[in-house]
C-alpha positions as CSV (number, residue, x, y, z in Angstrom):
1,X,-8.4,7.5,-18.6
2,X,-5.2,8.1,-18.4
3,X,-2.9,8.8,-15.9
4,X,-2.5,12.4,-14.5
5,X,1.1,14.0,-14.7
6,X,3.3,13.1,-12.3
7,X,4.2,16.9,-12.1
8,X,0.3,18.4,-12.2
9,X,-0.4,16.0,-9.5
10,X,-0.2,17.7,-6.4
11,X,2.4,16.2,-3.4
12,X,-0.4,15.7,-1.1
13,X,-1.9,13.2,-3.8
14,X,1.1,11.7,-5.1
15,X,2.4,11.0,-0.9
16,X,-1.5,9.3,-0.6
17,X,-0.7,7.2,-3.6
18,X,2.8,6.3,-2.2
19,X,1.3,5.2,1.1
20,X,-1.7,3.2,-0.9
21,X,1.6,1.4,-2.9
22,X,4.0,0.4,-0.1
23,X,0.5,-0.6,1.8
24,X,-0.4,-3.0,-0.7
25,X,3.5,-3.7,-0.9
26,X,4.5,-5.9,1.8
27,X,7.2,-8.1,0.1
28,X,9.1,-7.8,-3.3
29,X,7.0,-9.9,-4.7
30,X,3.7,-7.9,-4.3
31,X,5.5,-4.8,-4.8
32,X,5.9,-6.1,-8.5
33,X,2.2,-7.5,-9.1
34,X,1.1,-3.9,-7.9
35,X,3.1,-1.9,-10.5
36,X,2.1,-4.4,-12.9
37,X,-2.0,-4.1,-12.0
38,X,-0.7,-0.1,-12.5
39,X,0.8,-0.6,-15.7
40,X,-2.2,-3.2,-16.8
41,X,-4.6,-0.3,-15.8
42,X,-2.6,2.3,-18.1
43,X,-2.1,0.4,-21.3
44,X,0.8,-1.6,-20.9
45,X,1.7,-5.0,-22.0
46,X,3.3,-7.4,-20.0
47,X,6.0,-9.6,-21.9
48,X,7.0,-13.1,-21.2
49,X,10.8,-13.5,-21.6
50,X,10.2,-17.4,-22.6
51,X,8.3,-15.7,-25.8
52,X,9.6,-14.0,-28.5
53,X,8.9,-10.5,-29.1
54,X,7.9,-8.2,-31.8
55,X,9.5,-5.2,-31.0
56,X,9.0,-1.5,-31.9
57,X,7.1,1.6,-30.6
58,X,4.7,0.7,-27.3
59,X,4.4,0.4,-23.6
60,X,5.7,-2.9,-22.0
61,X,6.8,-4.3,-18.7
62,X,8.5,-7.6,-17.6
63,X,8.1,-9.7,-14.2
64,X,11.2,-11.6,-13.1
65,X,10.2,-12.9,-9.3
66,X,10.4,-10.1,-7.3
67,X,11.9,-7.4,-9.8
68,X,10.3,-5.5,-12.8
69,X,11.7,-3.7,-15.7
70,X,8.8,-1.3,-17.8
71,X,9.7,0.9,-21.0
72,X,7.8,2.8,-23.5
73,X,9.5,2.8,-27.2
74,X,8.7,6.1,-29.2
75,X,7.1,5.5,-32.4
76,X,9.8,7.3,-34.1
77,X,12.5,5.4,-31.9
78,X,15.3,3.9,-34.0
79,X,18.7,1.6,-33.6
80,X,20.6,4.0,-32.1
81,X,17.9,5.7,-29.9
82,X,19.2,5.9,-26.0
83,X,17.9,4.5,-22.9
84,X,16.5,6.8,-20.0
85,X,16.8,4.3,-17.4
86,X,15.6,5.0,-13.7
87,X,16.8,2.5,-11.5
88,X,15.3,1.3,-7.9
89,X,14.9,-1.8,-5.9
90,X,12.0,-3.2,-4.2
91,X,13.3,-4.8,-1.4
92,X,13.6,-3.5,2.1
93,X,15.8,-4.7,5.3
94,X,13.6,-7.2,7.1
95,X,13.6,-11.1,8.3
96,X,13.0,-13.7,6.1
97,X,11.2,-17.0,7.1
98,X,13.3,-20.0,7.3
99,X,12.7,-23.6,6.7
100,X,11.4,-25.5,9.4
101,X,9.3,-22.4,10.2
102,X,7.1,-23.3,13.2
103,X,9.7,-23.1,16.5
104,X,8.1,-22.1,19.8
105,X,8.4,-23.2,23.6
106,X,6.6,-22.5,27.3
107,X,3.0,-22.8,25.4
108,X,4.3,-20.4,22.7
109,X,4.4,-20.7,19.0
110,X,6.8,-18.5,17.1
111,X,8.8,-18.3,13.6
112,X,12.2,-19.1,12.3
113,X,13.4,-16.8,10.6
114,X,17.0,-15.2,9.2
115,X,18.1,-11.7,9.0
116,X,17.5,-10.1,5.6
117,X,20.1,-7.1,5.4
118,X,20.4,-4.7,8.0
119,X,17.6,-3.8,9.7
120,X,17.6,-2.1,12.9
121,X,16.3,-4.6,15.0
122,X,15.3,-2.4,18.1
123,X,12.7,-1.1,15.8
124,X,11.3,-4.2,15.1
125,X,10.4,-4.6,18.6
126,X,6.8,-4.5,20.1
127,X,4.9,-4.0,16.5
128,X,2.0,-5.7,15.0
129,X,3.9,-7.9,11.9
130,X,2.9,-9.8,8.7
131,X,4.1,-12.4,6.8
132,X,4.2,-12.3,3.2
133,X,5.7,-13.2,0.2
134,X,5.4,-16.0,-2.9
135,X,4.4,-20.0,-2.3
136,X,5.9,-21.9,-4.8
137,X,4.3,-25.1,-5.3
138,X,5.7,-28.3,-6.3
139,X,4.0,-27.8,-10.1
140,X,5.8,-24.6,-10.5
141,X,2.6,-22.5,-9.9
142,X,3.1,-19.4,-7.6
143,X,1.1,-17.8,-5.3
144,X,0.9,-14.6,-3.3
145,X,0.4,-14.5,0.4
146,X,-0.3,-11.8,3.0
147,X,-1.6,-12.8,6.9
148,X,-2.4,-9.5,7.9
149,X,-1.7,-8.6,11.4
150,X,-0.2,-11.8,13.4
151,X,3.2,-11.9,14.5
152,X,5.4,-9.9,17.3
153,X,8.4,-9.5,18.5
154,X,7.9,-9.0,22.6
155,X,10.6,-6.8,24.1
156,X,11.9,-8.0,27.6
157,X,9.7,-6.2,30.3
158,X,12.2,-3.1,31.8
159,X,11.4,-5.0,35.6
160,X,13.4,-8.0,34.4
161,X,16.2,-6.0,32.5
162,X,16.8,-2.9,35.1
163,X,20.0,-1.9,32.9
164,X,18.1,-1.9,29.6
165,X,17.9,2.1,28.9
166,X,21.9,1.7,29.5
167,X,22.3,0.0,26.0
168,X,19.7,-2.1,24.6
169,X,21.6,-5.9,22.8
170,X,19.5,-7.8,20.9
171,X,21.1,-11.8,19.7
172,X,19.6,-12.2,16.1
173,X,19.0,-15.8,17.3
174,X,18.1,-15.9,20.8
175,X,15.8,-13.0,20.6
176,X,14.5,-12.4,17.4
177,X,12.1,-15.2,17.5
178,X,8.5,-13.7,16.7
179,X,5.3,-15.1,18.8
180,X,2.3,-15.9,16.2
181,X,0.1,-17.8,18.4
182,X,-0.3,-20.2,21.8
183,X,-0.4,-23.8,21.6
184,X,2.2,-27.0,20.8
185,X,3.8,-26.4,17.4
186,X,4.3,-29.9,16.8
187,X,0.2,-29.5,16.3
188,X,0.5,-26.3,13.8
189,X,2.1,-25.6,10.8
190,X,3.1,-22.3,9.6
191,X,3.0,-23.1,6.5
192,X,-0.7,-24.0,6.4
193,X,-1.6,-20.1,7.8
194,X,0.0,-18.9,5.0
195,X,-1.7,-21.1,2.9
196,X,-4.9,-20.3,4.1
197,X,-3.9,-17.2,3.3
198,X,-3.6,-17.2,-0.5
199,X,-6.4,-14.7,-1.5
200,X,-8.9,-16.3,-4.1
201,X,-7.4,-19.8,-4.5
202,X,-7.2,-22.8,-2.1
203,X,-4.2,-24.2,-1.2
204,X,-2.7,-27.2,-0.3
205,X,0.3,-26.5,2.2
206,X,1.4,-29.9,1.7
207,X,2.0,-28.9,-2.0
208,X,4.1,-26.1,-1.0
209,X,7.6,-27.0,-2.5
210,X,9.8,-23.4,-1.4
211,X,8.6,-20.0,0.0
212,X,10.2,-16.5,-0.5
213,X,8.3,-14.9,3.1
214,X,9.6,-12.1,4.7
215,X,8.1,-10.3,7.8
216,X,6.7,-7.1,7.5
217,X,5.3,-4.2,9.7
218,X,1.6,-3.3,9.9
219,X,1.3,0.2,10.3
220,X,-0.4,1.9,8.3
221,X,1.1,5.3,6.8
222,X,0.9,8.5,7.9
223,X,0.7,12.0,7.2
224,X,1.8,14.1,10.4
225,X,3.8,17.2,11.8
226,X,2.4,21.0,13.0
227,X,1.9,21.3,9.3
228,X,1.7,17.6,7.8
229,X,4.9,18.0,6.5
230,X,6.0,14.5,7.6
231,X,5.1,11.4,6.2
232,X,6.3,8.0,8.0
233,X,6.0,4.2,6.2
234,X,7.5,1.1,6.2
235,X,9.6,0.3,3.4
236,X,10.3,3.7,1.5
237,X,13.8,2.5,1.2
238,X,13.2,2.2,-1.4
239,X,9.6,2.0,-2.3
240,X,9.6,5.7,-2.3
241,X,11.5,5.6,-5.5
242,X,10.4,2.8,-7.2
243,X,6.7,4.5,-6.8
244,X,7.8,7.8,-8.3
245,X,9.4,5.7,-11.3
246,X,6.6,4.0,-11.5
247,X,3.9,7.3,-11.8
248,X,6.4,9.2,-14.0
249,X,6.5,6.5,-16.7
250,X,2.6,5.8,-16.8
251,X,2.5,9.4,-17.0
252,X,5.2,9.8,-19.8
253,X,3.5,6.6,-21.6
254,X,0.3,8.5,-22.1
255,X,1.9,11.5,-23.6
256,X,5.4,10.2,-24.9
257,X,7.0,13.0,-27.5
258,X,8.5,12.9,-30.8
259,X,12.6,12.3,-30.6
260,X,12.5,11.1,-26.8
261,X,14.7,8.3,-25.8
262,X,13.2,4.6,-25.0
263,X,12.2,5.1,-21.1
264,X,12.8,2.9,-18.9
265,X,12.4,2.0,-14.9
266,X,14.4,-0.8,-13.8
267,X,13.4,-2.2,-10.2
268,X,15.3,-4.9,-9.1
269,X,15.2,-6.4,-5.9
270,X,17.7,-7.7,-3.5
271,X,20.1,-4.8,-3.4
272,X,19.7,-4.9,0.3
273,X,21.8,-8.0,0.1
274,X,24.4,-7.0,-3.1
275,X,22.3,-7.5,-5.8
276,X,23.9,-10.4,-6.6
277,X,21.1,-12.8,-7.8
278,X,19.0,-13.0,-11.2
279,X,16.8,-10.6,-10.2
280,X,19.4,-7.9,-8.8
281,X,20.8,-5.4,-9.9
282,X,24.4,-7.3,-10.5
283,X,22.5,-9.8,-12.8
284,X,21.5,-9.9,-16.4
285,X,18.2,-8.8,-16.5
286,X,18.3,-4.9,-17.8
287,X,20.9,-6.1,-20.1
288,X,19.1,-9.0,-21.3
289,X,15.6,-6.3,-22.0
290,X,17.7,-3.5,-23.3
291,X,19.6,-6.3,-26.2
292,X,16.0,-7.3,-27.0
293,X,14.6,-4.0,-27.2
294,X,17.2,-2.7,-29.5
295,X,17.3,-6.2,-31.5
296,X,12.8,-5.6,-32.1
297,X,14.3,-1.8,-33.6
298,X,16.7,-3.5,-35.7
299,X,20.0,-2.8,-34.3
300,X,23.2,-4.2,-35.1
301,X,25.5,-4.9,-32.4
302,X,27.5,-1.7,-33.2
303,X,24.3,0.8,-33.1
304,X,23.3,-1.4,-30.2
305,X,26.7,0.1,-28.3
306,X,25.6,3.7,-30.0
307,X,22.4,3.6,-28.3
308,X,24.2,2.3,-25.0
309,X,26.6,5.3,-25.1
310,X,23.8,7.7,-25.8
311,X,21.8,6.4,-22.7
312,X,21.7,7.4,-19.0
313,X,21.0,6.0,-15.8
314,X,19.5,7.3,-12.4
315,X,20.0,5.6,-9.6
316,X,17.4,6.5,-7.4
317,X,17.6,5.8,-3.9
318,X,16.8,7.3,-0.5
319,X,19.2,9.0,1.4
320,X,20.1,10.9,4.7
321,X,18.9,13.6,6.1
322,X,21.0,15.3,8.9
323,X,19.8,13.9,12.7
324,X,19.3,16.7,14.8
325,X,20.4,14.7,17.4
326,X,23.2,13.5,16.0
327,X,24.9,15.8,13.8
328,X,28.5,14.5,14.6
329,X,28.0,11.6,12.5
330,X,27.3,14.0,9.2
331,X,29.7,16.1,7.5
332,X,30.1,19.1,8.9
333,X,29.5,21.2,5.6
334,X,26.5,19.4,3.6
335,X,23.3,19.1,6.3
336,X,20.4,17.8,3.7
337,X,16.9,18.5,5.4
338,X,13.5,16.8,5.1
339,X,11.6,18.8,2.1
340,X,14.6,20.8,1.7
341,X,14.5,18.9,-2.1
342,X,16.3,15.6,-3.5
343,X,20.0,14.2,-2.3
344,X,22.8,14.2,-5.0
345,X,24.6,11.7,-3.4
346,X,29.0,11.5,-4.2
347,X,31.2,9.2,-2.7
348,X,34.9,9.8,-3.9
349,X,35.4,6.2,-4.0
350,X,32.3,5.5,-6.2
351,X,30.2,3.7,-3.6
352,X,27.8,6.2,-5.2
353,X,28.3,6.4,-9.1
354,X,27.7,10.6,-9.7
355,X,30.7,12.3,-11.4
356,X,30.8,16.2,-12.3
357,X,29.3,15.4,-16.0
358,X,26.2,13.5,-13.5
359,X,25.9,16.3,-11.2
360,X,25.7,18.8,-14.1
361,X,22.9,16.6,-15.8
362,X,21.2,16.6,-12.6
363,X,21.3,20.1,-12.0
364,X,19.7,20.6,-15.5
365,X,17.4,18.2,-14.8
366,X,16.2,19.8,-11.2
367,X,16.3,23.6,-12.4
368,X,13.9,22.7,-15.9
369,X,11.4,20.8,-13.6
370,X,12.5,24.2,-10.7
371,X,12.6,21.0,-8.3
372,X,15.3,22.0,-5.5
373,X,18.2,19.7,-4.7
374,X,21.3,19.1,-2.1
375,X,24.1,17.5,-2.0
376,X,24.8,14.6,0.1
377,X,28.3,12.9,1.3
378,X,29.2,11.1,4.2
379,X,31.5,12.1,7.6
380,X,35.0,11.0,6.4
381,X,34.6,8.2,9.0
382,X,31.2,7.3,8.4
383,X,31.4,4.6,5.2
384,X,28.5,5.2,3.4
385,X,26.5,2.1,1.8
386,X,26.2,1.9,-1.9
387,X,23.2,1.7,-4.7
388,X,22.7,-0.1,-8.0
389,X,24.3,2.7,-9.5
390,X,27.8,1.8,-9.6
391,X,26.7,-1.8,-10.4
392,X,24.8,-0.4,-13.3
393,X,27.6,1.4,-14.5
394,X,29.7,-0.9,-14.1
395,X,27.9,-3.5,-16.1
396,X,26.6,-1.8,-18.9
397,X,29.4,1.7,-19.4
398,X,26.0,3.6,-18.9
399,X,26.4,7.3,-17.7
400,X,24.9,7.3,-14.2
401,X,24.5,9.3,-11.2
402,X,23.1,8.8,-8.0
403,X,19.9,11.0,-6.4
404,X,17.6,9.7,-4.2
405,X,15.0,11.2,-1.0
406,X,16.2,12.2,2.0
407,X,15.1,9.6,5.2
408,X,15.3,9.9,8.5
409,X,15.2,6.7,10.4
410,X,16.5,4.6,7.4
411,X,16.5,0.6,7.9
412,X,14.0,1.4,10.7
413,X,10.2,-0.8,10.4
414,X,8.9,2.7,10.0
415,X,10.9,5.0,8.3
416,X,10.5,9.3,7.7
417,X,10.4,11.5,4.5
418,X,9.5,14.7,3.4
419,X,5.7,14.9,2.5
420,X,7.2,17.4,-1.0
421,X,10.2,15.1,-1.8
422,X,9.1,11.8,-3.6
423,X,6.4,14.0,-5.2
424,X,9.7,16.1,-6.5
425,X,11.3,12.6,-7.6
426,X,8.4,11.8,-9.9
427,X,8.5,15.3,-11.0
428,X,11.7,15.3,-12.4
429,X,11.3,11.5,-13.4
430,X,9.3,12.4,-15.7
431,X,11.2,15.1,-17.6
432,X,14.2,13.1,-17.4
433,X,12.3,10.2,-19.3
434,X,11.8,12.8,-22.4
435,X,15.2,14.5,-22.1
436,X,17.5,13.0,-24.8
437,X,21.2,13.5,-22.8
């Protein structure tokens, strides 16, 4: 059957679905073989970049480690047709396992691992953790692996640190040492847990030749609020966006129209980093599919640039909300709210990629789908972070503008949205991938 519209679906549904995605989404790398069981489900077919291609009208996706570009090619799509491109990432701040893994002392055994992006550590603290992530073995085979609940990170009891509620400091190396287990760890070894951990297949940890493992939180999500307006999740920065890409094209590929452009989501990963990696944003990879996709429709290298000029790009990230306990560090004039509808985000210095020919594009896009949005930019002294957006345009002269759902608690292990607003990003998603710009 195929999928429902992303904008008939209602936003309790489409925030259940969202919770059911990042759940089964602990790492990059299983946030990819989900959307790809999605895209199996709804017709798709996955590509291999070592193979050629045929080209022409259809629904296809492509894996590259933990990122994953999709598209659906109109049958009436020719050399110059554009690209509707919504762009996400799939990675989230977090800790990443190092080698050497098993550390531990005092009868303890705990992990090694390194700080992936920013995270707010304090938030980390006192939660039931995974590992998970990709085994490489040493034949080049890969593996998925998830442990479930297993790891912590124990906060210093307040009757040993009496100052503590005076300003909590955490040393990334002293004291972000997760516990797993009791025992010697020159008996144990890490590696062989997550081994044992492979689902289906057994493994043999001494086969194990590199890992990609990151830690992540447990919890499952939740709905909540006097009138469930909140929902609270690991990882919606930037899962949250990558999901409503996701539903929108599997909802535009069972209904694509005559004389829309070639739709595509792009969800890289490692922008929590810079993007600067194969898989990232910074990288070849969209270029490399969109050169292919216009080579299977015959294009020459100047109807290749046509199409390029004719496309678009939205960046879709999440965003802040206004703190109520903190409004000092937001502007003073633009307060964006929780279901108050999407961010337009502008930074004057492009650390967001929107211009005024963006925000009017958006502002069509919102008002056809009667979506609701608000602007978003930073206190003059607040830097803001950036988005694959200006990479994107940067790279590839595509127009681009940057949107995203408001987030309370961003970077946190368990971060806040809106119950209405991704719902409203796959809503207008959707129209945007039949909108020729």
């Amino acid at each position: 059957m195929p999928s429902p519209s992303a904008a008939a679906s209602s936003a309790v549904d489409h925030i259940q679905d969202l919770g059911a995605y990042v759940s089964a989404s602990p790492s990059s790398f299983h946030a990819v073989h989900e959307a790809a069981r999605r895209l199996d489900e709804a017709g798709f077919t996955g590509l291999d970049e070592r193979e050629p291609w045929a080209g022409g009208a259809g629904s296809f996706y492509l894996v590259r480690d933990g990122a994953l570009i999709a598209w659906v090619v109109p049958e009436d799509a020719g050399p110059t047709t554009g690209f509707n491109i919504l762009g996400s990432h799939t990675d989230s701040p977090s800790f990443k396992l190092k080698p050497k893994p098993t550390t531990g002392a005092f009868g303890w055994l705990q992990a090694g691992v390194e700080v992936y992006g920013g995270p707010l550590l304090n938030s980390w603290l006192d939660r039931e953790l995974q590992l998970a992530g990709r085994l490489v073995m040493l034949d080049g085979t890969e593996h998925l692996t998830a442990t479930g609940p297993m790891l912590r990170f124990p906060q210093l009891a307040i009757h040993l640190d009496r100052a503590v509620n005076d300003g909590l400091t955490l040393d990334k190396q002293r004291h972000m040492n997760p516990v797993w287990g009791l025992g010697n760890p020159a008996d144990v070894d890490l590696l062989a847990v997550l081994a044992s951990h492979v689902p289906g297949v057994p493994v043999d940890p001494a086969r194990i030749g590199g890992y990609d493992v990151v830690i992540a939180d447990t919890q499952a999500p939740a709905v909540f609020g006097a009138n469930g307006e909140f929902f609270a999740s690991g990882r919606l920065d930037n899962l949250s966006a990558t999901h409503a890409g996701l539903a929108a094209l599997i909802a535009h590929g069972s209904s694509a129209v005559s004389g829309a452009p070639i739709a595509v989501l792009a969800a890289f990963d490692h922008e929590e980093i810079g993007s600067n990696s194969r898989s990232g944003a910074c990288g070849p990879l969209l270029e490399d599919v969109l050169v292919r996709v216009s080579d299977g429709l015959g294009a020459s290298v100047s109807q290749r640039r046509q199409a390029l000029a004719a496309s678009f790009c939205v960046s879709a990230d999440a965003g802040h909300a206004v703190h109520p306990n903190y409004p000092e560090r937001h502007d003073p004039a633009n307060h964006p709210v929780l279901n108050g509808g999407l961010l337009l985000k502008i930074n004057a210095n492009q650390r967001y990629a929107t211009d005024a020919a963006g925000a009017a594009f958006w502002a069509r896009l919102c008002g056809e789908a009667k979506v609701p949005y608000q602007e978003f930019v930073s206190n003059n002294v607040m830097p803001c972070g950036s988005t694959i957006g200006p990479l994107t345009a940067t790279r590839l002269g595509i127009r681009t503008v940057d949107v995203g759902v408001p987030l309370l608690s961003m970077h946190s292990a368990r971060e806040l949205c809106g119950v209405a607003d991704p719902h409203r990003l796959a809503t207008v998603t959707e129209l945007f991938f039949r909108t020729v710009v």
